[in-house]
N, CA and C atoms of all chains as a GROMACS GRO file, in nm:
protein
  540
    1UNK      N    1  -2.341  -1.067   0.907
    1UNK     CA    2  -2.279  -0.942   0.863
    1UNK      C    3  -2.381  -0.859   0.783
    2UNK      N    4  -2.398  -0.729   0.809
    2UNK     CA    5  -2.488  -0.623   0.714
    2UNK      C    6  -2.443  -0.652   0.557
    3UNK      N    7  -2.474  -0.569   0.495
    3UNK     CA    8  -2.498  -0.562   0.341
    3UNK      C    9  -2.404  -0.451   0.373
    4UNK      N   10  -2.472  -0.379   0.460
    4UNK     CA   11  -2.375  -0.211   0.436
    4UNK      C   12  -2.204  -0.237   0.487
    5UNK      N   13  -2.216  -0.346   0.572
    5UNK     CA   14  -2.032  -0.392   0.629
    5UNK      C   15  -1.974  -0.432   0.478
    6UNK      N   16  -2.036  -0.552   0.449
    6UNK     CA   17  -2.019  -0.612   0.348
    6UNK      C   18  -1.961  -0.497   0.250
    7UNK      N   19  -2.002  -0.392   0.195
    7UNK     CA   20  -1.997  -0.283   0.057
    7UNK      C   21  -1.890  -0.217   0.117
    8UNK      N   22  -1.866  -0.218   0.273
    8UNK     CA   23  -1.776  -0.100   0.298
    8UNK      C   24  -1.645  -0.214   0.284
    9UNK      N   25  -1.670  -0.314   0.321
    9UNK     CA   26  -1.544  -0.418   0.295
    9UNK      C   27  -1.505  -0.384   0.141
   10UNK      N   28  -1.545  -0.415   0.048
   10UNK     CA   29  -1.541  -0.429  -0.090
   10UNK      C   30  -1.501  -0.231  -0.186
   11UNK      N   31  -1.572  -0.199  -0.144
   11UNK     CA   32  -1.493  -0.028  -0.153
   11UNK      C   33  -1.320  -0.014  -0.085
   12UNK      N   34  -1.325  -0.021   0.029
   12UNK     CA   35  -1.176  -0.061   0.100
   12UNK      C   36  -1.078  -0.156   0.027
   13UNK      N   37  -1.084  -0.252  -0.029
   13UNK     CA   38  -1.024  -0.333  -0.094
   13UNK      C   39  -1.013  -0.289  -0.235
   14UNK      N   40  -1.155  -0.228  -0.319
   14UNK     CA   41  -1.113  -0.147  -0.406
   14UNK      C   42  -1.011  -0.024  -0.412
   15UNK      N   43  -1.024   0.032  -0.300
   15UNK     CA   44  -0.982   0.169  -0.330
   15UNK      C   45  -0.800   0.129  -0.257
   16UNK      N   46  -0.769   0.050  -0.213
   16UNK     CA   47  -0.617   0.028  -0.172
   16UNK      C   48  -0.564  -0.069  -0.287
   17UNK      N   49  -0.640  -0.138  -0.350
   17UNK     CA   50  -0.608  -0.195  -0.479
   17UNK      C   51  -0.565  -0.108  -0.600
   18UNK      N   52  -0.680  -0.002  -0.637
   18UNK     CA   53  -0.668   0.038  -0.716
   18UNK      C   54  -0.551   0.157  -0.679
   19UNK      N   55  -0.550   0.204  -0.525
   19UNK     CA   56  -0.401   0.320  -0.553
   19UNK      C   57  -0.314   0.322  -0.596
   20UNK      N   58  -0.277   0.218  -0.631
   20UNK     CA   59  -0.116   0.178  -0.672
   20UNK      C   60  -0.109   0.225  -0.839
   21UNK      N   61  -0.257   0.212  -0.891
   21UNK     CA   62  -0.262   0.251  -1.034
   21UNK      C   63  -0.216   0.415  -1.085
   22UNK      N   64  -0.265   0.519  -0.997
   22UNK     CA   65  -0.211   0.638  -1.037
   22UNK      C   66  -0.057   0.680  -0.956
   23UNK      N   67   0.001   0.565  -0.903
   23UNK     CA   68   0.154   0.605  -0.880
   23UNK      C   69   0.211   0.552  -0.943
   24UNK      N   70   0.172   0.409  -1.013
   24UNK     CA   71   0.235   0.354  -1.098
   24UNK      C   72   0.236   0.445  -1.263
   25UNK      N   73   0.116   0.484  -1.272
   25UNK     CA   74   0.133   0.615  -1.400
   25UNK      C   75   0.236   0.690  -1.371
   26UNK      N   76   0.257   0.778  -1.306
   26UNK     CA   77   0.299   0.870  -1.197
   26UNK      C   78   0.433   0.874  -1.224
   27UNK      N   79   0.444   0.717  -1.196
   27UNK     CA   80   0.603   0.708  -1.204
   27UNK      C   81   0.675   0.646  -1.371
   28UNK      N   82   0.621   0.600  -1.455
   28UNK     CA   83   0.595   0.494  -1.574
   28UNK      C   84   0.608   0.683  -1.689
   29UNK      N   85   0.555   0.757  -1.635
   29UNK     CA   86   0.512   0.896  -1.692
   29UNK      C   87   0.648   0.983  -1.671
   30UNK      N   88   0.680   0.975  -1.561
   30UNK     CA   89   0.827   1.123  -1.494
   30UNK      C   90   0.924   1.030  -1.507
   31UNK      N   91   0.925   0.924  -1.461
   31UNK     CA   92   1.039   0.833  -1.422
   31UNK      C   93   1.143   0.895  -1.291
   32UNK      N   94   1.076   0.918  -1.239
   32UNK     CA   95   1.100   0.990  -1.129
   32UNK      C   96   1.060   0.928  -1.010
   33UNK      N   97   1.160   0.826  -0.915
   33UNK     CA   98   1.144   0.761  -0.827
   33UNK      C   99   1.217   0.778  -0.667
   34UNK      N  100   1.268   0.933  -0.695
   34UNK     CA  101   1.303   0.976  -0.566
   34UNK      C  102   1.317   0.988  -0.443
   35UNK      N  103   1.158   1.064  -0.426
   35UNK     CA  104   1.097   1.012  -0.289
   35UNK      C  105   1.027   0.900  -0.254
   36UNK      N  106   1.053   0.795  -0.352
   36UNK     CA  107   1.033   0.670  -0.286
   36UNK      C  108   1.078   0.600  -0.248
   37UNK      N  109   1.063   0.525  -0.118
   37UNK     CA  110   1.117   0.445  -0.074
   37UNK      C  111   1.172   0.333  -0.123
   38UNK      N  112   1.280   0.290  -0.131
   38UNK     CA  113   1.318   0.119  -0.201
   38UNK      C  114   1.296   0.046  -0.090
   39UNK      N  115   1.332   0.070   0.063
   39UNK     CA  116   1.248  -0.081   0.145
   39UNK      C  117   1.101  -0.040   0.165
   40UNK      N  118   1.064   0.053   0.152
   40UNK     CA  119   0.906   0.037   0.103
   40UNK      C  120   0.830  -0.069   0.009
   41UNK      N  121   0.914  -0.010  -0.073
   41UNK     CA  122   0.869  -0.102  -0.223
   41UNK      C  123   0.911  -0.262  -0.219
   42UNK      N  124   1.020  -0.264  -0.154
   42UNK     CA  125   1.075  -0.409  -0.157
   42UNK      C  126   0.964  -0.492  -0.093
   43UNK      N  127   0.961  -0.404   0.096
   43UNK     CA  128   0.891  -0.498   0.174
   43UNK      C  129   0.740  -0.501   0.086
   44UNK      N  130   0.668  -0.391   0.068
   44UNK     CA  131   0.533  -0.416   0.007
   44UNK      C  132   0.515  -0.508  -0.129
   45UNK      N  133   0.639  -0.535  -0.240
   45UNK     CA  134   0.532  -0.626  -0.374
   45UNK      C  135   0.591  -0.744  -0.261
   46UNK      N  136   0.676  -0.814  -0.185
   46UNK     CA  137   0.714  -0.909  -0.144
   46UNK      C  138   0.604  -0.979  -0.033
   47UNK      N  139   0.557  -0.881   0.036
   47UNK     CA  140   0.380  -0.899   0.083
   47UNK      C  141   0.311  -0.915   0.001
   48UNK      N  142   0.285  -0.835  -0.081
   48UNK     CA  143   0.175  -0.879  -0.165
   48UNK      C  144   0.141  -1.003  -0.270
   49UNK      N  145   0.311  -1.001  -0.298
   49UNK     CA  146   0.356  -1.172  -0.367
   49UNK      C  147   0.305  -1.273  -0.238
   50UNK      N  148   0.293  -1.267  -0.108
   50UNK     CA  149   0.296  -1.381  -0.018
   50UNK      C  150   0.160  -1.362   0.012
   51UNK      N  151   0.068  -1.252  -0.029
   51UNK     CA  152  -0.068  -1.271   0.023
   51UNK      C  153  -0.123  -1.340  -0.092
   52UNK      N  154  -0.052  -1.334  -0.237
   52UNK     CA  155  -0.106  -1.376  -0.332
   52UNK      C  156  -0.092  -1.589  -0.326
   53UNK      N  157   0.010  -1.557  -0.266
   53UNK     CA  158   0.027  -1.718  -0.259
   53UNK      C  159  -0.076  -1.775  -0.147
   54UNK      N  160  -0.110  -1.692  -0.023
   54UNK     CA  161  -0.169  -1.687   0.020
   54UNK      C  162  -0.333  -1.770  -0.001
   55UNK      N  163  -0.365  -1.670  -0.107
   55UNK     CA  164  -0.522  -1.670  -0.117
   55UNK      C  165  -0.528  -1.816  -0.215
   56UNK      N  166  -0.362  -1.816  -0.333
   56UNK     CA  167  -0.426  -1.959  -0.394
   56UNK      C  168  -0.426  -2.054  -0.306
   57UNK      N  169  -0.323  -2.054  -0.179
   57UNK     CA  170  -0.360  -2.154  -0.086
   57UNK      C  171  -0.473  -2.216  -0.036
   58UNK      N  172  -0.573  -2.072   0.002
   58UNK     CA  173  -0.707  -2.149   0.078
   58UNK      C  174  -0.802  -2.076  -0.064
   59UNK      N  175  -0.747  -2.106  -0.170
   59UNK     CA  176  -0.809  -2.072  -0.321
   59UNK      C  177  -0.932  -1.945  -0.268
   60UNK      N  178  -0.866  -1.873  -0.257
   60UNK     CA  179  -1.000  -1.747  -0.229
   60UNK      C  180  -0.961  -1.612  -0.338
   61UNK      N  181  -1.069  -1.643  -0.466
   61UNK     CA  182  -1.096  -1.562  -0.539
   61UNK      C  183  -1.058  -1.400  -0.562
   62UNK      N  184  -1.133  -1.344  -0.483
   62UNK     CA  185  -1.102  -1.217  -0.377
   62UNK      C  186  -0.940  -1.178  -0.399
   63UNK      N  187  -0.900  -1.229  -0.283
   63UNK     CA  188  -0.743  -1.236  -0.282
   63UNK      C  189  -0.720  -1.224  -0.386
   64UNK      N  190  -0.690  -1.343  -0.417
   64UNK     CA  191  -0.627  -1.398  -0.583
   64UNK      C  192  -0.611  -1.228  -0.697
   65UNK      N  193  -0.746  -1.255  -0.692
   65UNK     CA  194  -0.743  -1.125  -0.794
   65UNK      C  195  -0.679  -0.971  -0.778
   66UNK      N  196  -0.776  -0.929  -0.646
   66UNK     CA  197  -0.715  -0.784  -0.587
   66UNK      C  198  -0.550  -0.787  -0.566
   67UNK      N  199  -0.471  -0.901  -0.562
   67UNK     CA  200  -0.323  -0.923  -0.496
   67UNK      C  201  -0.242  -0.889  -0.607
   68UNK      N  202  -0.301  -1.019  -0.721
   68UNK     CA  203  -0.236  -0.966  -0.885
   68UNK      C  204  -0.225  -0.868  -0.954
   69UNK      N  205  -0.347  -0.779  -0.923
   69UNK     CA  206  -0.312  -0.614  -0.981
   69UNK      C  207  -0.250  -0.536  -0.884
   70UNK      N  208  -0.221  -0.570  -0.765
   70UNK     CA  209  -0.137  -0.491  -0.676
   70UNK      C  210  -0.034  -0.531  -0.715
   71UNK      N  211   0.001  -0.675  -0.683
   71UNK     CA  212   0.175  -0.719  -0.736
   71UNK      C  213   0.220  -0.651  -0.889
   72UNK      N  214   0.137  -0.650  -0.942
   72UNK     CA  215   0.242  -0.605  -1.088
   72UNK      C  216   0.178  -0.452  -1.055
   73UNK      N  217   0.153  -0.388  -1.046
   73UNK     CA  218   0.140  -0.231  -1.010
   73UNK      C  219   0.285  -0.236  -0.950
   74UNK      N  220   0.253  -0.245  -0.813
   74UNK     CA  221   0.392  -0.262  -0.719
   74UNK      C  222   0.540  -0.283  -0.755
   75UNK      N  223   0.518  -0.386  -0.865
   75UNK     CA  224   0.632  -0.481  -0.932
   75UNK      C  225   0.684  -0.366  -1.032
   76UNK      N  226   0.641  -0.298  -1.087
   76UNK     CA  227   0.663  -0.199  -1.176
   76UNK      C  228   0.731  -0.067  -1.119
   77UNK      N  229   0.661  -0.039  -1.025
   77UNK     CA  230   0.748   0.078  -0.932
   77UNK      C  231   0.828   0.017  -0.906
   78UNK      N  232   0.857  -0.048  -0.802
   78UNK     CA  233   0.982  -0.122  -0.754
   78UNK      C  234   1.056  -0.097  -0.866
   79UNK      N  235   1.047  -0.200  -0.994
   79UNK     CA  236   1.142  -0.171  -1.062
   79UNK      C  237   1.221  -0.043  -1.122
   80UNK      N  238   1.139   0.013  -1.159
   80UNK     CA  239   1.173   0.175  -1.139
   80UNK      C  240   1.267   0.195  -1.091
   81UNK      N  241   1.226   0.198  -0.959
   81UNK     CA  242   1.337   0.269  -0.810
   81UNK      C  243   1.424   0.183  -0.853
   82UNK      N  244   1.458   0.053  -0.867
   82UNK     CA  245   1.565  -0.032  -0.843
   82UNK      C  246   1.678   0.009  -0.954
   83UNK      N  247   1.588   0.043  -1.083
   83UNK     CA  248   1.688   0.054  -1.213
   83UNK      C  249   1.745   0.247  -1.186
   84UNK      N  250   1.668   0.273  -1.112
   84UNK     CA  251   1.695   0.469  -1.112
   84UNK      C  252   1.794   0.446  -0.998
   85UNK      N  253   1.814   0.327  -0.859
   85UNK     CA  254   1.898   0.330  -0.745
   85UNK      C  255   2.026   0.311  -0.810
   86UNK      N  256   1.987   0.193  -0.934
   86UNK     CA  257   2.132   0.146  -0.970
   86UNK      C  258   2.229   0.248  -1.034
   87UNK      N  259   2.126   0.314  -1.160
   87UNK     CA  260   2.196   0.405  -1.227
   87UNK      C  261   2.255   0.545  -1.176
   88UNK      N  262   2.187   0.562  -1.059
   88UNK     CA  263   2.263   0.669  -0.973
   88UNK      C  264   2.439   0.653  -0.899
   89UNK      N  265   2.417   0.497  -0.905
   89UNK     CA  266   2.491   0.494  -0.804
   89UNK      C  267   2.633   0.481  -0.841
   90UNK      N  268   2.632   0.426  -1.034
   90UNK     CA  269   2.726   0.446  -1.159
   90UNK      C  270   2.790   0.585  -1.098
   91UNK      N  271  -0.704  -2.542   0.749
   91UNK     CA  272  -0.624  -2.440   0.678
   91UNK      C  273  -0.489  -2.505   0.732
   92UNK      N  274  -0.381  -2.542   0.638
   92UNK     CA  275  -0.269  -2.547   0.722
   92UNK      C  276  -0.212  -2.475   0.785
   93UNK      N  277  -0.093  -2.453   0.869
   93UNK     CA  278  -0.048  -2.415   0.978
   93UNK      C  279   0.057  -2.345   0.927
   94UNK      N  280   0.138  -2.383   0.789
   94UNK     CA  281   0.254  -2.312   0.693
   94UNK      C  282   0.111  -2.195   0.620
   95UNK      N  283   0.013  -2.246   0.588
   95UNK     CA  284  -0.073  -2.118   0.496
   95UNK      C  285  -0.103  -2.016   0.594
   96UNK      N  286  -0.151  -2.067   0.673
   96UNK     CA  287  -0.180  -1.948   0.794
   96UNK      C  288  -0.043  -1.821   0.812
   97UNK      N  289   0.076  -1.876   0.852
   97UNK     CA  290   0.166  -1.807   0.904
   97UNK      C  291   0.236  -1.725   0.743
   98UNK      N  292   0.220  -1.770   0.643
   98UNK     CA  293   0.206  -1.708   0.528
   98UNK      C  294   0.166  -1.590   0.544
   99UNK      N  295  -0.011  -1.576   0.577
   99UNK     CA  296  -0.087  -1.523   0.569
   99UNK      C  297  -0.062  -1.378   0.678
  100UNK      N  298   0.032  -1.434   0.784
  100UNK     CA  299   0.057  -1.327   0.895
  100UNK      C  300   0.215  -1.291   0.867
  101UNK      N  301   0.272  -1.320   0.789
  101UNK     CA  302   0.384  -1.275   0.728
  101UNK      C  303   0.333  -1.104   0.601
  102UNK      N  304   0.260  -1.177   0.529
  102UNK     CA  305   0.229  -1.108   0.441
  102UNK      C  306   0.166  -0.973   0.495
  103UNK      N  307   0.098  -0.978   0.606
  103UNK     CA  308   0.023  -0.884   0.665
  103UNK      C  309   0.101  -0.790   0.704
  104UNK      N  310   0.187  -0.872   0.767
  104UNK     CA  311   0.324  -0.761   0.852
  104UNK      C  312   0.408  -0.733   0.759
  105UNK      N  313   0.411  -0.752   0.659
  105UNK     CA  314   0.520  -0.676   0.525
  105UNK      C  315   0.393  -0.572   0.502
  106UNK      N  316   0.305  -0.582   0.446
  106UNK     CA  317   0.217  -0.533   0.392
  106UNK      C  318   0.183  -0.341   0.461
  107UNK      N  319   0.179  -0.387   0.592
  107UNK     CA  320   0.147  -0.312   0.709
  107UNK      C  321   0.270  -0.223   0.744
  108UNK      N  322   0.379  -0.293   0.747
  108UNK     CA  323   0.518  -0.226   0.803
  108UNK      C  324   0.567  -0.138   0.684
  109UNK      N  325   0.570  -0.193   0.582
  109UNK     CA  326   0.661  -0.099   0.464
  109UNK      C  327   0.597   0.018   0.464
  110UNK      N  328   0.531   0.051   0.517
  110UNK     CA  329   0.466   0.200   0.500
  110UNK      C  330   0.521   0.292   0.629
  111UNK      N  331   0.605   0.199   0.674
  111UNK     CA  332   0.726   0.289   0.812
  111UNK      C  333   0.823   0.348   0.763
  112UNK      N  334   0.879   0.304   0.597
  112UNK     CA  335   1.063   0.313   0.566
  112UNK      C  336   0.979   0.440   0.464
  113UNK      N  337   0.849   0.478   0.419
  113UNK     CA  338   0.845   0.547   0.362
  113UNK      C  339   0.814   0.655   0.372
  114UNK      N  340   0.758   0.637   0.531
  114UNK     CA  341   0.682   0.741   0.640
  114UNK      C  342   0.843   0.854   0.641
  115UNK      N  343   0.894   0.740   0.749
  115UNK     CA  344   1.049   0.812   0.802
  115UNK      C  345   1.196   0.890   0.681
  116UNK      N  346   1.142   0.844   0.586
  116UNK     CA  347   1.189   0.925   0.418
  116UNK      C  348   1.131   1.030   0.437
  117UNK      N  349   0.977   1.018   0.401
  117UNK     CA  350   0.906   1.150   0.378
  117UNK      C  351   0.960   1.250   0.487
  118UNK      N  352   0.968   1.211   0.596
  118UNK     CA  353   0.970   1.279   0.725
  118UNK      C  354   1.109   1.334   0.741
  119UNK      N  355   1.206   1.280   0.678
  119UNK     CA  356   1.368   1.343   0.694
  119UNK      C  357   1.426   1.435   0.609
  120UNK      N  358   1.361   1.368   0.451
  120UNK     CA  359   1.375   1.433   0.339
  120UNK      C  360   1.253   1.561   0.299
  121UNK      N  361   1.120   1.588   0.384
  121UNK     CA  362   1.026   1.667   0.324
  121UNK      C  363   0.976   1.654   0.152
  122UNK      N  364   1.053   1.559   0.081
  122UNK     CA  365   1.053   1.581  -0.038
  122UNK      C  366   0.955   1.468  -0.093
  123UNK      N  367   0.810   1.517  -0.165
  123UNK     CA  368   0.741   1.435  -0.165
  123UNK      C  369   0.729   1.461  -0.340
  124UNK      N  370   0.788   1.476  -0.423
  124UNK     CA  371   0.797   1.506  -0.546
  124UNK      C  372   0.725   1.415  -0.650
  125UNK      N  373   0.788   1.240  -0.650
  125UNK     CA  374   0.772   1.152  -0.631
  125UNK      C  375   0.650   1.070  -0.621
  126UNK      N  376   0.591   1.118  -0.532
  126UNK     CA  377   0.487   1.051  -0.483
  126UNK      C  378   0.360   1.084  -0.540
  127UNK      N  379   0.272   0.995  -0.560
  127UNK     CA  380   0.127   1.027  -0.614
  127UNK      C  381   0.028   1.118  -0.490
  128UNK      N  382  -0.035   1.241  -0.546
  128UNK     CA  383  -0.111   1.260  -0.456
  128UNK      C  384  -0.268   1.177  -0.463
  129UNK      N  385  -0.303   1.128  -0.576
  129UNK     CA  386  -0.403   1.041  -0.607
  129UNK      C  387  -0.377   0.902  -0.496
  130UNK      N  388  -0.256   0.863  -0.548
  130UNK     CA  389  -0.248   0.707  -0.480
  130UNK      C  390  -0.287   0.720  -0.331
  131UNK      N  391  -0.208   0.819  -0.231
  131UNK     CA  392  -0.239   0.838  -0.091
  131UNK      C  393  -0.358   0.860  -0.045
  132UNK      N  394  -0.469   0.920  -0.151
  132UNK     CA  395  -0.554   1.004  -0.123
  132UNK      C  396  -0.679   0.882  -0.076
  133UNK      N  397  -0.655   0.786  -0.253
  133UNK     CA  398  -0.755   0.666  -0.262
  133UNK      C  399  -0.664   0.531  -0.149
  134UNK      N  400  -0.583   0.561  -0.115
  134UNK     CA  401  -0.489   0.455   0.001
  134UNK      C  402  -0.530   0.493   0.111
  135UNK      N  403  -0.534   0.631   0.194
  135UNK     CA  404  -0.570   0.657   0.280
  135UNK      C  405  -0.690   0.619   0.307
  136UNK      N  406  -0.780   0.690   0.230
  136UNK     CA  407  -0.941   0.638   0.213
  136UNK      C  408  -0.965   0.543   0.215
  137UNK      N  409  -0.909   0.436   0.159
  137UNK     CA  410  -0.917   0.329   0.162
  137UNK      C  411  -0.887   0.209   0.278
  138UNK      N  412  -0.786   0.275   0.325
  138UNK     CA  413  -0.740   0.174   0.483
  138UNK      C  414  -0.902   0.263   0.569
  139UNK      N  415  -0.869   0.363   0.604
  139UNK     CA  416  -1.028   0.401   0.699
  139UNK      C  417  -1.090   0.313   0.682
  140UNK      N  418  -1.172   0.290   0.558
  140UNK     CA  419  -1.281   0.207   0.548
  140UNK      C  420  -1.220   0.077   0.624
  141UNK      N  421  -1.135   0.019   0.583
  141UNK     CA  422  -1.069  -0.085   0.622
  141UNK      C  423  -1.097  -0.129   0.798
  142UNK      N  424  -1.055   0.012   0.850
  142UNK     CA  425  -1.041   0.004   0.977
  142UNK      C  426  -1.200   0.029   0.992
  143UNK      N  427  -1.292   0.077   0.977
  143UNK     CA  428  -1.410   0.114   0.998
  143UNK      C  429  -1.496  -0.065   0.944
  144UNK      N  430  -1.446  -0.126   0.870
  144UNK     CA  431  -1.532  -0.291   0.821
  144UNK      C  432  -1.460  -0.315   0.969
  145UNK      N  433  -1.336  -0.360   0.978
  145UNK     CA  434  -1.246  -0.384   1.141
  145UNK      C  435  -1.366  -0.406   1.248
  146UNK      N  436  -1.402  -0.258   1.260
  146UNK     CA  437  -1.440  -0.191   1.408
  146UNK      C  438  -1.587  -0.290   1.345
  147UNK      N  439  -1.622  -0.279   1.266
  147UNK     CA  440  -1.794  -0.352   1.237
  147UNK      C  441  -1.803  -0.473   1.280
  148UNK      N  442  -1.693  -0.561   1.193
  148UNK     CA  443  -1.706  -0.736   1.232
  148UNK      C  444  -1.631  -0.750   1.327
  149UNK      N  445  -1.568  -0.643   1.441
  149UNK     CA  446  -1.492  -0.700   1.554
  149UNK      C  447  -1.412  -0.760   1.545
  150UNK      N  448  -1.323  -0.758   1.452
  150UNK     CA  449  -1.200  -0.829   1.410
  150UNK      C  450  -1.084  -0.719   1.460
  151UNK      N  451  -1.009  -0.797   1.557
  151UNK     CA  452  -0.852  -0.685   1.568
  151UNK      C  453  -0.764  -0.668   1.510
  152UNK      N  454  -0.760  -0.826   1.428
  152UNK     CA  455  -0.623  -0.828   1.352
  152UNK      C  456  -0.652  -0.714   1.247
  153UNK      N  457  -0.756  -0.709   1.198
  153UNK     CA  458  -0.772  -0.593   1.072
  153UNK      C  459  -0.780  -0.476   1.154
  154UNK      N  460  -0.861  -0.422   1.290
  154UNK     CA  461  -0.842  -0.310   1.367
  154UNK      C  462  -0.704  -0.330   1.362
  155UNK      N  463  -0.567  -0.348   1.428
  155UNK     CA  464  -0.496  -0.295   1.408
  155UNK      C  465  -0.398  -0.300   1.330
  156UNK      N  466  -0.379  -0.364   1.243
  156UNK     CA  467  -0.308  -0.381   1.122
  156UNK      C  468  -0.318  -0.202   1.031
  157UNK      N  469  -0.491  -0.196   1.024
  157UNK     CA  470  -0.542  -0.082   0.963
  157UNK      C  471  -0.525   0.077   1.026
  158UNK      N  472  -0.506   0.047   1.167
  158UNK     CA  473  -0.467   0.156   1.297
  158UNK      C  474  -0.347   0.182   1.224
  159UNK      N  475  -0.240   0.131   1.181
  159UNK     CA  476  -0.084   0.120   1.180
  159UNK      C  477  -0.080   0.200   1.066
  160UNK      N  478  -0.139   0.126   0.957
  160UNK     CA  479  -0.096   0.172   0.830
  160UNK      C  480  -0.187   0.295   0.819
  161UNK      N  481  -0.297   0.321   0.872
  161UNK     CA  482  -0.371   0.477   0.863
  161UNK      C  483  -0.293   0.554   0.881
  162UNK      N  484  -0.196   0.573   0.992
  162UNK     CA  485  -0.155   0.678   1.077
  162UNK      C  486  -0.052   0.683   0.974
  163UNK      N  487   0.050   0.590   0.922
  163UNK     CA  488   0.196   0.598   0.796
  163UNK      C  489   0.093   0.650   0.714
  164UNK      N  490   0.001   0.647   0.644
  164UNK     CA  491  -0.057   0.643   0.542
  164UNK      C  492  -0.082   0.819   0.526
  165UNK      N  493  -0.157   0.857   0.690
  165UNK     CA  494  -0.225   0.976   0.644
  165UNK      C  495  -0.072   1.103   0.670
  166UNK      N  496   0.057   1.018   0.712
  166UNK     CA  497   0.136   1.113   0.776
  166UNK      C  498   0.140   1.161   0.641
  167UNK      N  499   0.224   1.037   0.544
  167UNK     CA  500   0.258   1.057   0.406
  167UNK      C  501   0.154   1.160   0.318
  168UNK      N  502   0.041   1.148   0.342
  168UNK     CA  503  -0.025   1.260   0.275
  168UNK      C  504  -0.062   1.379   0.301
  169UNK      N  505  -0.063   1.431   0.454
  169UNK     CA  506  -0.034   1.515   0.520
  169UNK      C  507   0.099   1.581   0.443
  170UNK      N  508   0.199   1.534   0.468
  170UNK     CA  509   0.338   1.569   0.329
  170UNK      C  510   0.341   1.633   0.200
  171UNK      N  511   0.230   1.535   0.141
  171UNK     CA  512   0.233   1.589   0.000
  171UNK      C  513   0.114   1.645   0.003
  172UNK      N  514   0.032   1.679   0.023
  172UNK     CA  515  -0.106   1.802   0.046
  172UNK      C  516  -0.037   1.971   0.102
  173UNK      N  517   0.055   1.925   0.207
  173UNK     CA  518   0.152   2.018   0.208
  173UNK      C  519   0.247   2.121   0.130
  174UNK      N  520   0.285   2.014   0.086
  174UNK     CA  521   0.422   2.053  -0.032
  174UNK      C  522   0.344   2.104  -0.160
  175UNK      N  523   0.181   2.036  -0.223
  175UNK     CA  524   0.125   2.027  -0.330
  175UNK      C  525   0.123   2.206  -0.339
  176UNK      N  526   0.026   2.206  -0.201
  176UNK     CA  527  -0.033   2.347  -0.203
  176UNK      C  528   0.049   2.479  -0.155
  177UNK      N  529   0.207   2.451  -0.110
  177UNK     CA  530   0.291   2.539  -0.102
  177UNK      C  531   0.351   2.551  -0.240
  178UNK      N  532   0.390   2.440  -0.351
  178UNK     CA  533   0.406   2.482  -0.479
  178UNK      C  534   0.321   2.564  -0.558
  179UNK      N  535   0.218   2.561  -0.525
  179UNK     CA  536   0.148   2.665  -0.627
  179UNK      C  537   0.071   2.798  -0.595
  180UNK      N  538   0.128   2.803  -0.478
  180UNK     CA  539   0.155   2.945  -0.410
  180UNK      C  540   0.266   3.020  -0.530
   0.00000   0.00000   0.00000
């Protein structure tokens, strides 16, 4: 594998890792969870919980780490939507 | 690798990959992208490309199309709010 595959791997994994950080502001800030999806959110931290189990399986570092700041990013919106679905629905 | 970690591993992918359909077909019914980070899509979008572009490098399909899937949900959703951003401040 290049050096240059290699960096573009590791940017990609940064930059879908780290998105979740300015929606999770986003939303933590307005509280405003509208246009988001709840089976979005459901199916995605519930992936990301199973990639996390995942990586401790065949113990790969990588994973491990990038999964945990997605899951609680994720885990936080979700909750959001879930507590803004409920209270609407009062 | 066991045979339960593996199928883990292709579970997680297909949550991971799919939830970005229930949020596509929201954006797409409702127009209303209020909600949504234009940061998160921007560094998400960018971020799967690369994804799919490491893919196309190491000849791997499962990441070619996993990354095909979620580009196209990914860039609809921001297509949406790049939309909506720059008709609000008209």
């Amino acid at each position: 594998m290049l050096i240059t595959t290699e960096v573009i791997g590791y940017i990609a994994a940064t930059l879908t890792t780290l998105s979740f950080l300015p929606q999770a502001l986003l939303t933590l800030k307005t509280r405003n969870t509208e246009s988001l999806s709840l089976s979005m959110y459901s199916l995605f931290t519930t992936g990301v919980l199973l990639w996390l189990i995942y990586g401790v399986s065949i113990s790969d570092k990588a994973i491990i780490f990038a999964n945990s700041i997605t899951f609680l990013l994720a885990l936080s919106i979700l909750s959001f939507k879930i507590y803004n679905t409920l209270r609407d629905r009062q």
